[in-house]
Rosetta silent file (secondary structure, phi, psi, omega in degrees, C-alpha in Angstrom):
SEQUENCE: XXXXXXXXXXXXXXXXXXXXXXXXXXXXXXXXXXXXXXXXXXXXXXXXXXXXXXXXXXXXXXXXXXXXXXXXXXXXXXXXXXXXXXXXXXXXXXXXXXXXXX
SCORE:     score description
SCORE:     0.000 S_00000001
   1 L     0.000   96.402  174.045   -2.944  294.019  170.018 S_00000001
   2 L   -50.769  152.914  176.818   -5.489  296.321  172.084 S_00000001
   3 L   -41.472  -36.172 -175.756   -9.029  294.976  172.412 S_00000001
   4 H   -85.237  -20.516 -162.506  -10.466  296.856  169.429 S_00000001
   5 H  -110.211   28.081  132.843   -8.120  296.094  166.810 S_00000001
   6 H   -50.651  -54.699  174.809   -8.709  292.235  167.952 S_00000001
   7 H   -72.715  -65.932 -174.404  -12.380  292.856  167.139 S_00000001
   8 H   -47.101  -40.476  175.985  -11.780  294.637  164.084 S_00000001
   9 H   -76.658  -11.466  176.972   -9.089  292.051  163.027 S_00000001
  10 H  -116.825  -51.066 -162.149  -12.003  288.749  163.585 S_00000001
  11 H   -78.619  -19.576  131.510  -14.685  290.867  161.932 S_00000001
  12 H   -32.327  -58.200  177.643  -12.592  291.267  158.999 S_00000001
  13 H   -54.105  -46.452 -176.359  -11.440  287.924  159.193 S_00000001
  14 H   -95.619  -21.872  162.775  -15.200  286.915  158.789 S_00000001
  15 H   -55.899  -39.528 -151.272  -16.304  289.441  156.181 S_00000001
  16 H   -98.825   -9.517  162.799  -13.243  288.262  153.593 S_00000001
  17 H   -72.099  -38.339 -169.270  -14.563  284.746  154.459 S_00000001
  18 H   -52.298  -64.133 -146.908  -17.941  285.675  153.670 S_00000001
  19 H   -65.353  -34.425  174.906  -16.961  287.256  150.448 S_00000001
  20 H   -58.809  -38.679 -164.311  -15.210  283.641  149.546 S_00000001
  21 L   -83.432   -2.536 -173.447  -18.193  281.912  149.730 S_00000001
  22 L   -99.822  -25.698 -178.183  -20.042  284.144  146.903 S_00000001
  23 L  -103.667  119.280  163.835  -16.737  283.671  144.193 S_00000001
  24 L  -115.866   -3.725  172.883  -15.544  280.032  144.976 S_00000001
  25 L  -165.444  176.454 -152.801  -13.452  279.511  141.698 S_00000001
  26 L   -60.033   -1.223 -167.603  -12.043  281.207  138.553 S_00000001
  27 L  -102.853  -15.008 -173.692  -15.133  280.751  136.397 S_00000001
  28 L   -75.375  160.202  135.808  -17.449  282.098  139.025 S_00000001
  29 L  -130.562  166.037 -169.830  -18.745  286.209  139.517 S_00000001
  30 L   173.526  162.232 -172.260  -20.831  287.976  142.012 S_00000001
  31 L  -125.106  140.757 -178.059  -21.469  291.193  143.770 S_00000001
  32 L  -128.540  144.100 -179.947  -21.225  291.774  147.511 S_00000001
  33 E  -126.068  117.145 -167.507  -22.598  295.139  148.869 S_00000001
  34 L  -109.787   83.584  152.767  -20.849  296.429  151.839 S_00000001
  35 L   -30.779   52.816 -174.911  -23.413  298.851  153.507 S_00000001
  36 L  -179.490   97.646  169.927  -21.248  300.259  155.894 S_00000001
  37 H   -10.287  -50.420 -154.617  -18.952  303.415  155.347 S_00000001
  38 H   -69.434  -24.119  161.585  -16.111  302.232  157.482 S_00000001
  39 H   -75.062    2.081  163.080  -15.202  300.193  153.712 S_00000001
  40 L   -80.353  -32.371  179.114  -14.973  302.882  152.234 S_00000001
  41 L   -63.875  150.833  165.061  -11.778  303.936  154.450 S_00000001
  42 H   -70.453   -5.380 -168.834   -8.343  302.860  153.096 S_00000001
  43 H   -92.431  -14.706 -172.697   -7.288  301.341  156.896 S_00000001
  44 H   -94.534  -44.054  147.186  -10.527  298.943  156.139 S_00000001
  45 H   -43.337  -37.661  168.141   -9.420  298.094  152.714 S_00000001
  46 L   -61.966  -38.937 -169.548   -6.235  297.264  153.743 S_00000001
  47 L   -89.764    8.849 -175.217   -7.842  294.095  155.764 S_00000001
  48 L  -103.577  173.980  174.436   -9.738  292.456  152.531 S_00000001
  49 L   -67.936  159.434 -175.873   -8.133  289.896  150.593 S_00000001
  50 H   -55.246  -52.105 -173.040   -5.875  291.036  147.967 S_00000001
  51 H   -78.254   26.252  172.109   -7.938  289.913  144.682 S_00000001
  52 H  -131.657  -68.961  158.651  -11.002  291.838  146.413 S_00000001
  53 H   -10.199  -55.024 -173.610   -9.073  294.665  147.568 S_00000001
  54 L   -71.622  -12.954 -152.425   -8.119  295.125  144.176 S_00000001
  55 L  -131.571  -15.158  171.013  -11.575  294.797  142.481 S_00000001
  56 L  -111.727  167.385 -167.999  -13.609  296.800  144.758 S_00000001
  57 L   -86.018  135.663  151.826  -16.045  299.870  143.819 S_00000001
  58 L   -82.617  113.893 -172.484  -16.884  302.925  146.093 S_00000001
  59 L  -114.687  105.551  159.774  -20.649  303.880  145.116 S_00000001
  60 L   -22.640  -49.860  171.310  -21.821  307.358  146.911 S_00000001
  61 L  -115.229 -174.301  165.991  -25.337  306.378  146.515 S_00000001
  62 H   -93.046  -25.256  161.456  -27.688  303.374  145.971 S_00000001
  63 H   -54.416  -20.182 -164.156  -28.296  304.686  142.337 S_00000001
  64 H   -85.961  -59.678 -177.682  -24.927  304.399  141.174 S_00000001
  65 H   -45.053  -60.691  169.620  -24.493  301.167  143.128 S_00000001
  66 H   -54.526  -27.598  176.881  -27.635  299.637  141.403 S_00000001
  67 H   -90.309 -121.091 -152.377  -26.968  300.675  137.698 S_00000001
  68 H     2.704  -63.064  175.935  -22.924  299.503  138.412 S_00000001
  69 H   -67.746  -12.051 -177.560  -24.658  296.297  139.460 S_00000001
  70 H   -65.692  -65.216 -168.171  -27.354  296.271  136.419 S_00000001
  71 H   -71.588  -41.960 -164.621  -24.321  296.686  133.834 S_00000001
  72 H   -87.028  -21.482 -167.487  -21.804  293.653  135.357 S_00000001
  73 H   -95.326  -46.437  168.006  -24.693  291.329  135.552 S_00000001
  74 H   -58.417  -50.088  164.466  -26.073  291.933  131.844 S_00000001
  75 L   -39.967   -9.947 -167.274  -22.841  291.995  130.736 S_00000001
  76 L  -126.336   14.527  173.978  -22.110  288.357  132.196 S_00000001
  77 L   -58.473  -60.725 -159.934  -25.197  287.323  130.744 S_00000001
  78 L  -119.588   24.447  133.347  -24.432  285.332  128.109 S_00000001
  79 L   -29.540  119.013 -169.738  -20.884  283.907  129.572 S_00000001
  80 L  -139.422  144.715  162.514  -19.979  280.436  129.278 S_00000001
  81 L   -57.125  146.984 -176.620  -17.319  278.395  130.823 S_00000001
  82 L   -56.900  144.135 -176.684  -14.203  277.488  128.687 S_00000001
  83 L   -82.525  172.135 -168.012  -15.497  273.933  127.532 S_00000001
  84 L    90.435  -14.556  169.973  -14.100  270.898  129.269 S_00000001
  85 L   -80.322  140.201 -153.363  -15.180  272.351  132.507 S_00000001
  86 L  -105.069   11.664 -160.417  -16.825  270.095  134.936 S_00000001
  87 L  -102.460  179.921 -159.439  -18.240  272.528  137.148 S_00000001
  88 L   -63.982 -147.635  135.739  -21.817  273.811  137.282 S_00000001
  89 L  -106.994  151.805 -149.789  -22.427  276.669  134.868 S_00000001
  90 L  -135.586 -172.339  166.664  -20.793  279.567  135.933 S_00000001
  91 L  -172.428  162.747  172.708  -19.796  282.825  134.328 S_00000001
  92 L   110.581 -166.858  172.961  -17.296  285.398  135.042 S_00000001
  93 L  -168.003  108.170 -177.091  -13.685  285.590  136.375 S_00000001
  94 L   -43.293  126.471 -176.549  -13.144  286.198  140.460 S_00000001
  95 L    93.557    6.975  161.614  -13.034  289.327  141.668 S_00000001
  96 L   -77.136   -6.759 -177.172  -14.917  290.677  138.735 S_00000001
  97 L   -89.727  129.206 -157.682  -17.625  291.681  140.845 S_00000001
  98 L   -82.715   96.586 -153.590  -18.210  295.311  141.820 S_00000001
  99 L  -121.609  151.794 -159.614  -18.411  295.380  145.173 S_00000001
 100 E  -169.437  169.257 -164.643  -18.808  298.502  147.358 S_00000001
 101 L  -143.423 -174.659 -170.844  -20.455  300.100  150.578 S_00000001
 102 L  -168.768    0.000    0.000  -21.753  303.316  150.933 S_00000001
């Protein structure tokens, strides 16, 4: 493992941690906005977690990005947990969140 892909492999490592902390369970959604091009490449994609990998959006601009984010959060508006759930109220399903860099 050469020095950079060491770096690259703990700043990854702390981004897909990050990303945990905004979805923490199946009832939850959120949007993470990854300012920085280098997510847009597929060798940088390759390093996110799988159910994020899978779920996120490439936005060109910040218009796109902001109406994309406009539409999942009014849509998730008026989302309620399945009842019997003890958790806060929540909305959503993880990894529903559009997340993208530009």
């Amino acid at each position: 493992l050469t020095g950079d892909a060491w770096y690259v492999q703990q700043a990854m490592r702390a981004v897909n941690q990050a990303m945990g902390r905004v979805i923490r369970h199946r009832w939850d959604f959120g949007a993470v906005i990854l300012a920085d091009r280098r997510f847009a490449e597929k060798s940088t994609q390759r390093q996110m977690s799988k159910w994020l990998e899978k779920n996120m959006v490439h936005h060109a601009n910040f218009g796109t990005a902001s109406s994309s984010l406009t539409r999942f959060f009014k849509d998730k508006q008026s989302f309620q947990a399945p009842a019997g759930y003890g958790g806060k109220a929540a909305a959503g399903t993880a990894g529903q969140g559009p997340a993208g860099g530009s």
